[in-house]
N, C-alpha and C positions, 0 to 999 in steps of 0.2 A: 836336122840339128835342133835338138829343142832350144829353153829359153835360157835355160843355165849354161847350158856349154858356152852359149853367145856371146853372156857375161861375163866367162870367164874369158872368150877371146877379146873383148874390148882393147883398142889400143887407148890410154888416158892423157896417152902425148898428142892423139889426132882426133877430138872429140868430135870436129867437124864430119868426120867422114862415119859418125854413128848412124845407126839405121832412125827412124824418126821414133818406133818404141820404145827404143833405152834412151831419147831426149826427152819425152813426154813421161817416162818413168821418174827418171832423176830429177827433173823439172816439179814432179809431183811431190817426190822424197823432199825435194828443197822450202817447197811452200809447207809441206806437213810440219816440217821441222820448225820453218819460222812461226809457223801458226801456235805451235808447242810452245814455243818461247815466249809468244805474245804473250799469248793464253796465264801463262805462268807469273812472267813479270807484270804485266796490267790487272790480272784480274787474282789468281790465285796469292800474289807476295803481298797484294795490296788487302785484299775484301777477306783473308783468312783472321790477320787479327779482330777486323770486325765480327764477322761469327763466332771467334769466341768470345769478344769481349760480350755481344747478346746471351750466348751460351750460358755464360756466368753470371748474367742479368736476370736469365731465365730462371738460374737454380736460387737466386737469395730470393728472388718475386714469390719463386714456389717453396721456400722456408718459410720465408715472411705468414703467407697465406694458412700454410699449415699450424705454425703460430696460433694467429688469429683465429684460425678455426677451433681450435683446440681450445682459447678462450672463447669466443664464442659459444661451444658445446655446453664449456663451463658456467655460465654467466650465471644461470639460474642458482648454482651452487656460490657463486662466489656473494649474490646478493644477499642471501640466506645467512651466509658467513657473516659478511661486512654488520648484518642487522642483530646478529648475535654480538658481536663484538661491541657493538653502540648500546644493549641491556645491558650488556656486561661491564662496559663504561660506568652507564648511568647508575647504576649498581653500586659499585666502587665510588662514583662520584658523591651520592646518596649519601655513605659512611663519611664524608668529611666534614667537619662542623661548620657551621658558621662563625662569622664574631661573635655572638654573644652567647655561642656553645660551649667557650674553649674555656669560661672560669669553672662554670659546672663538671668539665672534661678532667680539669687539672684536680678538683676535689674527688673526683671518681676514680684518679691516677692513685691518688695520694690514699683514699681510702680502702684500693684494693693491698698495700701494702698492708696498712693496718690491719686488716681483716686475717690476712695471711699469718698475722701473730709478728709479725716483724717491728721492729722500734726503729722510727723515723729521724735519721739521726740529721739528713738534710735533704732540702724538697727547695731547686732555685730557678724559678722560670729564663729562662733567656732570651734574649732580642729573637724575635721572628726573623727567617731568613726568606724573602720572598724568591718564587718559580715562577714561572712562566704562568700558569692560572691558578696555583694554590700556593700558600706560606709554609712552613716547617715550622713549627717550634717546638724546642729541642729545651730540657729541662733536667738537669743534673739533680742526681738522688745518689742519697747513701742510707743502707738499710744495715741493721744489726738483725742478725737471729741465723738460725741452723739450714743447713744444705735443703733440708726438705720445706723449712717455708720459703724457701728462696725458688724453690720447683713449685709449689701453690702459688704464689706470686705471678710468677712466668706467665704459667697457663690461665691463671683470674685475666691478667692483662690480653693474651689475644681471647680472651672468651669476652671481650667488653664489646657494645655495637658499634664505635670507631674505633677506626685505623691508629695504633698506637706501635711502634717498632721500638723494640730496646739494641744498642748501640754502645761498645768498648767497655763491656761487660768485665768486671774486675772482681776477684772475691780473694779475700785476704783474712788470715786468722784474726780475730778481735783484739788480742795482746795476748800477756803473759798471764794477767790475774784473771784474765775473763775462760768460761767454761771452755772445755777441749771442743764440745760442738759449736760455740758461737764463732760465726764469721760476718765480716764487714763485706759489703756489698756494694761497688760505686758502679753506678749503670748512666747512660743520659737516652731518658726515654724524650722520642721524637713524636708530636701527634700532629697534624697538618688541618687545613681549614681552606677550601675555595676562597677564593678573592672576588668578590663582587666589581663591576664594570668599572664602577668609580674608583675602584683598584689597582684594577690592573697598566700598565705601560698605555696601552690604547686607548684604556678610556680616560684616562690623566692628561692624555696629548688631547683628545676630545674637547675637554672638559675647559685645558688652559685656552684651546680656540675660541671657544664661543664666550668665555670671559671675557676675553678681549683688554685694552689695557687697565691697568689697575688704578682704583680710583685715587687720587688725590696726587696724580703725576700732574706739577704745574705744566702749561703752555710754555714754549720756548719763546722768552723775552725777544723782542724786537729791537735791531743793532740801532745802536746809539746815533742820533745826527740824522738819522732819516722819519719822514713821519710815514705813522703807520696805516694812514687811509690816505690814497693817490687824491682824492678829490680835496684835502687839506692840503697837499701841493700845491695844486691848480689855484686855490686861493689865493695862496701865499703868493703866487708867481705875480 
């Protein structure tokens, strides 16, 4: 009788009277099983979240790195860049006047209009408006003359070597008695100017530090009824 027939004759109401290989079998089944279980609840329900949570530790490290590499690669280009961008600053920064550029700047404003054939009907400087390292100022103009010196105008002004931008550009027929080609022109050109240190917010905070208090603030008088050197007490006493 082989092993199967055995098994299937097992009585499971008299396990005592099994032969000793189907106790040492089942006995074998039953620890494999608990082992399973261990296996599962101690080690596999518990240490599975942690491998993935590494997993996913693994893939943003090797994002990250890829990143970095890829900046890295780049570095050379991007220093190249950054150092074109600081000419190209200085550059721009070059074209802003200083203070004592900007009356010369406003007669060169005012002269390319002229030049243009246009009649100056009003030229009004306005309060500086200060930035962060340079001022604005912004100067309302009205010009009379024809559509094309209003285009020579234009272009005199960005062909000048500072930064001059025209802003709420307005053109309106001149009236009723003036010629069909004459038009009025109200523009407010902006030209800007660096702020020197003693200018700027930082160096104003700088500047009130090391001044220190201002002169001719009296000493705070001494309270009435007491004397003001201790050793005049001790006299007195």
């Amino acid at each position: 009788m082989n092993f199967l027939q055995q098994l299937r004759q097992l009585d499971f109401n008299d396990i005592g009277r099994w032969p000793g290989i189907f106790h040492a079998f089942f006995v074998g089944i039953f620890f494999l099983v608990v082992a399973i279980g261990g296996f599962y609840m101690m080690v596999w329900k518990n240490q599975m979240p942690l491998l993935e949570k590494a997993e996913r530790e693994e893939r943003e490290l090797r994002q990250s790195f890829e990143q970095k590499q890829k900046k890295a690669a780049n570095f050379t280009a991007y220093k190249t860049q950054l150092a074109e961008m600081e000419r190209s600053f200085g550059t721009m920064l070059r074209q802003l006047p200083g203070k004592t550029e900007i009356p010369n700047l406003l007669v060169d404003i005012s002269q390319t209009g002229l030049a243009a054939g246009l009649q100056e009907e009003l030229f009004q400087p306005m309060d500086e408006i200060r930035k962060d390292f340079y001022a604005e100022k912004p100067i309302k103009i009205r010009l009379r003359g024809s559509y094309h010196e209003f285009g020579r105008f234009v272009s005199d002004i960005a062909a000048l070597p500072r930064i001059v931008t025209l802003h709420d550009i307005d053109i309106a027929p001149a009236g009723k008695d003036a010629p069909a080609d004459q038009l009025i022109l109200n523009v407010t050109a902006k030209t800007y100017r660096y702020l020197d240190e003693s200018e700027s917010s930082s160096g104003e905070s700088k500047a009130a530090t090391k001044a220190g208090p201002r002169v001719g603030t009296k000493p705070a008088a001494a309270p009435k009824g007491k004397p003001q050197n201790p050793g005049q007490a001790k006299k007195a006493g």
